[in-house]
MIBA-989857 format. One record per residue (C-alpha): residue number from 1; residue in three letters; x, y, z. Coordinates in Angstrom, 2 decimals. Layout:
N
{resi NUM resn ALA xx X yy Y zz Z}
...
This chain:
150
{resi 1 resn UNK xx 114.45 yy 76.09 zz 175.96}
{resi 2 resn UNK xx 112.73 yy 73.64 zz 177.90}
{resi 3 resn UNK xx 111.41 yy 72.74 zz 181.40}
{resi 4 resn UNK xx 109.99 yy 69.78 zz 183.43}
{resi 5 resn UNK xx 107.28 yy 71.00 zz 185.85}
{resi 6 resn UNK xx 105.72 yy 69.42 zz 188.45}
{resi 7 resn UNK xx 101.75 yy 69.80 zz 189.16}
{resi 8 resn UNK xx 98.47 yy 67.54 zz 190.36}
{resi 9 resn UNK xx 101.52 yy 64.42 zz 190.91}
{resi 10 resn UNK xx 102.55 yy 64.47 zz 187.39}
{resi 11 resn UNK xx 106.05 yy 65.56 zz 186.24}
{resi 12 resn UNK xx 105.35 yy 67.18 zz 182.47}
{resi 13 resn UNK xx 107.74 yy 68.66 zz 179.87}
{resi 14 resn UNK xx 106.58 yy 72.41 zz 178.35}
{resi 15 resn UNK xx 107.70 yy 75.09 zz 176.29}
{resi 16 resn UNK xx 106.88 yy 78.31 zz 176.01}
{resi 17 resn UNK xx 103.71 yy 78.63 zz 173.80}
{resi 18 resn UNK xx 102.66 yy 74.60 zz 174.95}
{resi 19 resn UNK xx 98.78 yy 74.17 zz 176.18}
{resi 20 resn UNK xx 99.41 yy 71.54 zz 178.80}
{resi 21 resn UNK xx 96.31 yy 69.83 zz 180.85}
{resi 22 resn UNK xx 96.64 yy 69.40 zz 184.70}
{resi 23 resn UNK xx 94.69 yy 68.45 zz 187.18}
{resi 24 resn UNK xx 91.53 yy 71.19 zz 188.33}
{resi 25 resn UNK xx 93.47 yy 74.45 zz 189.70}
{resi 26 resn UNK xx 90.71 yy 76.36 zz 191.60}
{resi 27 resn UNK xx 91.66 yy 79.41 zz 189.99}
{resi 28 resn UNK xx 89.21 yy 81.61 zz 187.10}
{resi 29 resn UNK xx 90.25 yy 81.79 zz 184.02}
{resi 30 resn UNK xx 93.12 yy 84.59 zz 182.93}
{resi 31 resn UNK xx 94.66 yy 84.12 zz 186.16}
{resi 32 resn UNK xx 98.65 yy 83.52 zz 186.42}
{resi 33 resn UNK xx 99.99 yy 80.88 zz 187.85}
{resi 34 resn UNK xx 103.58 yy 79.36 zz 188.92}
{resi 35 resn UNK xx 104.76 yy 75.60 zz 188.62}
{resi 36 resn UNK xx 107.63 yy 74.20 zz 190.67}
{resi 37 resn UNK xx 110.68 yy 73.77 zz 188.19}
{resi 38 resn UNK xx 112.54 yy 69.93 zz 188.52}
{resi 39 resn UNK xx 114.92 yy 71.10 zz 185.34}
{resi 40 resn UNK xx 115.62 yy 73.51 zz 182.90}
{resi 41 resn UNK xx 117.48 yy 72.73 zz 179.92}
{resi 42 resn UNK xx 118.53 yy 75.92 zz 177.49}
{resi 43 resn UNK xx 121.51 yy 74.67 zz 175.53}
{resi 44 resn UNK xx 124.59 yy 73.80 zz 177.53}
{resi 45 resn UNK xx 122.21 yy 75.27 zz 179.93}
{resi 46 resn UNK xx 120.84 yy 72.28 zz 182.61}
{resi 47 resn UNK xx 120.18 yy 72.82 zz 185.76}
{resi 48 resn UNK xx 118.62 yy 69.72 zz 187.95}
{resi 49 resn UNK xx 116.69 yy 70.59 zz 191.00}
{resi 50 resn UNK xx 117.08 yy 68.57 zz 194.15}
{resi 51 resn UNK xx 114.31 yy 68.29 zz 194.45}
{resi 52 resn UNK xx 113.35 yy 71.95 zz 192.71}
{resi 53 resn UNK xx 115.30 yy 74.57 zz 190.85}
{resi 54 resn UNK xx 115.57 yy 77.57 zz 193.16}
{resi 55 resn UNK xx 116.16 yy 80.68 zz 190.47}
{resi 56 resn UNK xx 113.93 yy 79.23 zz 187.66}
{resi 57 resn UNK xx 109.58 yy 80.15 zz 187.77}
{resi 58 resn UNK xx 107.22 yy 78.51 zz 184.82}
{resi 59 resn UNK xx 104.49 yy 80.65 zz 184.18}
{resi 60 resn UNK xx 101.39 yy 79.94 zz 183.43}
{resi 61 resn UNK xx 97.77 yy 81.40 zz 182.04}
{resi 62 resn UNK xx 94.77 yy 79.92 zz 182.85}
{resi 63 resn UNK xx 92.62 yy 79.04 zz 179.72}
{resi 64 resn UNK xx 90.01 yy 77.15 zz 180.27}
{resi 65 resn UNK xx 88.26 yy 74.62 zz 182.92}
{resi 66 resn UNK xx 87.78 yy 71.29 zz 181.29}
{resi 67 resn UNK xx 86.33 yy 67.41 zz 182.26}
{resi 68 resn UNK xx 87.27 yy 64.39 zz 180.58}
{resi 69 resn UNK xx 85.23 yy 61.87 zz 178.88}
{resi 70 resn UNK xx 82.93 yy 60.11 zz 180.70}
{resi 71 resn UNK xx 84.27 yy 57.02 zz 181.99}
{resi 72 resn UNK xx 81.67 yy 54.09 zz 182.49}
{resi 73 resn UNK xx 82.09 yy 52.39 zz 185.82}
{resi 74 resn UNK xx 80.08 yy 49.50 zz 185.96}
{resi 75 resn UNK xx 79.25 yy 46.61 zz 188.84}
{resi 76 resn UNK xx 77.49 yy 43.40 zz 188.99}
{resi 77 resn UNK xx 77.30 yy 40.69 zz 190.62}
{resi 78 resn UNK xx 76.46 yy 37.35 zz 188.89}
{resi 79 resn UNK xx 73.63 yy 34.99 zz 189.26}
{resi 80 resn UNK xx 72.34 yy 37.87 zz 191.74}
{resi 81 resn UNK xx 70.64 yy 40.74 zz 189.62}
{resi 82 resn UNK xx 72.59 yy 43.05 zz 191.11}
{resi 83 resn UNK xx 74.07 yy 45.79 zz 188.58}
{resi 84 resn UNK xx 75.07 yy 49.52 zz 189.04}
{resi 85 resn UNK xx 76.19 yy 51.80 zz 186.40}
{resi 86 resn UNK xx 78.07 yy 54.80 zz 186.95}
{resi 87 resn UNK xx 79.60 yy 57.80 zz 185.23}
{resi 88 resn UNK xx 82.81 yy 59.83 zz 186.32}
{resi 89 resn UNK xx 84.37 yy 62.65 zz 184.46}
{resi 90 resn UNK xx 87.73 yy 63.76 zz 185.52}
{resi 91 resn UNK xx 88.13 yy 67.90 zz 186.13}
{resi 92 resn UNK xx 91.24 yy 69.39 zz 184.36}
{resi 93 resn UNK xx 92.44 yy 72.56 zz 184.11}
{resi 94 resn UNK xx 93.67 yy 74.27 zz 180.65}
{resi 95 resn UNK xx 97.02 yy 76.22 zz 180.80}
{resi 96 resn UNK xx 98.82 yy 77.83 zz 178.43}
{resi 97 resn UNK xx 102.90 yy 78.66 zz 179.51}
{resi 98 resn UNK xx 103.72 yy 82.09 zz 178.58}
{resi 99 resn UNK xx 107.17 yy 82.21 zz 180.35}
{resi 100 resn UNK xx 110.04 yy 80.34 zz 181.70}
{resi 101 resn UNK xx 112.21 yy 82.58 zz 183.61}
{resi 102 resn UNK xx 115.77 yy 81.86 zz 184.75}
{resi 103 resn UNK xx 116.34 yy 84.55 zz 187.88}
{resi 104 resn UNK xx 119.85 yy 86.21 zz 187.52}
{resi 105 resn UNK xx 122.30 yy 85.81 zz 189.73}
{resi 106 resn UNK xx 122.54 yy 89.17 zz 191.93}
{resi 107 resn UNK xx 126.35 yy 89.96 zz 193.33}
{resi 108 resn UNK xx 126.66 yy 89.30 zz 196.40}
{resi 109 resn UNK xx 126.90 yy 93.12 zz 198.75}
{resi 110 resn UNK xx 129.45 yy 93.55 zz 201.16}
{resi 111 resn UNK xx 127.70 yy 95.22 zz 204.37}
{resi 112 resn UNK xx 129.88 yy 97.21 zz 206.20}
{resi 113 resn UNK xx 129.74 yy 96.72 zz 210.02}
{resi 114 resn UNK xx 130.03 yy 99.92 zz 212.03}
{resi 115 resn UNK xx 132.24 yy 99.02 zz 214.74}
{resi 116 resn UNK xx 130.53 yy 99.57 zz 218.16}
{resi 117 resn UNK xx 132.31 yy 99.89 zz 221.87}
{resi 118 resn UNK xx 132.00 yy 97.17 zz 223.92}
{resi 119 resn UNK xx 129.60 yy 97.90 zz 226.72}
{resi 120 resn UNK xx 131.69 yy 97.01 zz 230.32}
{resi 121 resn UNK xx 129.04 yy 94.25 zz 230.94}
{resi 122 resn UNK xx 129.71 yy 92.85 zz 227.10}
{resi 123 resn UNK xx 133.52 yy 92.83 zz 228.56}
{resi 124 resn UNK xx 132.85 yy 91.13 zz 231.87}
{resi 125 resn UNK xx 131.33 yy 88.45 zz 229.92}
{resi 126 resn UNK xx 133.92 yy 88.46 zz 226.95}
{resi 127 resn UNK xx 136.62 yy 88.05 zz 229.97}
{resi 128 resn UNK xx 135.10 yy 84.99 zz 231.56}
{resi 129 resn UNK xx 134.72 yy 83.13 zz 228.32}
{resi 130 resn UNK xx 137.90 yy 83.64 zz 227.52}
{resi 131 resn UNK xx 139.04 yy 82.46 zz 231.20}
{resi 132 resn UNK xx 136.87 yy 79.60 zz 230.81}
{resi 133 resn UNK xx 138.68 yy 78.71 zz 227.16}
{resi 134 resn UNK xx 142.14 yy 78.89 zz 228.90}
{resi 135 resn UNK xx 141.27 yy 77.39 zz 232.16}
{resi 136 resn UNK xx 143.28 yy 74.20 zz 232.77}
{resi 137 resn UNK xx 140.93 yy 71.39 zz 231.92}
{resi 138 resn UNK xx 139.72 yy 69.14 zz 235.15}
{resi 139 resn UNK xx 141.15 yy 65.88 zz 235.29}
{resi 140 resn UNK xx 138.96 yy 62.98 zz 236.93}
{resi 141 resn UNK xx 141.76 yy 60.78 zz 239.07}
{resi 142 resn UNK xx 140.28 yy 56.53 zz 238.84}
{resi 143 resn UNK xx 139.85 yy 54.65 zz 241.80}
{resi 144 resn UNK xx 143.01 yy 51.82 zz 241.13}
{resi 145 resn UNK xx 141.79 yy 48.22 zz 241.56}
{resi 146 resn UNK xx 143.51 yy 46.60 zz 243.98}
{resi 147 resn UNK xx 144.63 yy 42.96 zz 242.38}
{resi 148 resn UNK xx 145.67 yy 40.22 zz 245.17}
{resi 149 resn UNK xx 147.96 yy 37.69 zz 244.36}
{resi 150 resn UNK xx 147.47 yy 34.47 zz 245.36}
């Protein structure tokens, strides 16, 4: 079983028990957190979102706060002396998927209307749409063109 998950731009595809890296949640570590589901694949099982699956949740554990690398950045213009140097690390978030859950499918419940009287304002009004829906519709008569012959 297997989903594709959408977070920070990226599309990615987990499993339960994958530690996947995202782009910085602002969340502490331990917390829970839910991804939007694009498709879910368990067997003969798919289901394609458009754009999301509705019934399916990925959920997630925060592990751990991470940064990247450090990624030189460096400027200079020739024959000038001109030269910067600078640093960037990129914030990620560690998560670890505990669960992909497929909602079931509730049945859907009948409600049974209790049948009210009609108030005699509700029938005044029922009686003139109804008039209205039967009434003869207008018919606009066209001036006729007059056409001389010569």
């Amino acid at each position: 079983m297997y989903a594709v998950i959408a977070s920070g731009g990226k599309q990615q595809k987990v499993m339960v028990g994958d530690t996947i890296y995202v782009e910085k949640i602002d969340k502490k570590d331990g917390t829970k957190v839910n991804f939007d589901t694009l498709l879910y694949a368990n067997g003969d099982d798919i289901l394609i979102g458009a754009p999301i699956v509705k019934n399916v949740t990925v959920i997630g554990k925060i592990v751990k706060q991470v940064r990247s690398k450090k990624v030189i950045v460096f400027k200079y213009k020739a024959k000038k002396n001109i030269r910067k140097k600078n640093g960037h690390r990129q914030p990620y978030t560690a998560v670890e998927i505990t669960a992909i859950k497929k909602a079931e499918k509730k049945a859907s419940v009948k409600k049974t209307e209790a049948k009210t009287e009609a108030t005699p304002i509700k029938k005044a009004l029922v009686k003139k749409t109804e008039a209205k829906a039967t009434a003869k519709p207008k018919t606009v008569k066209k001036p006729v063109k007059k056409v001389e012959a010569e």
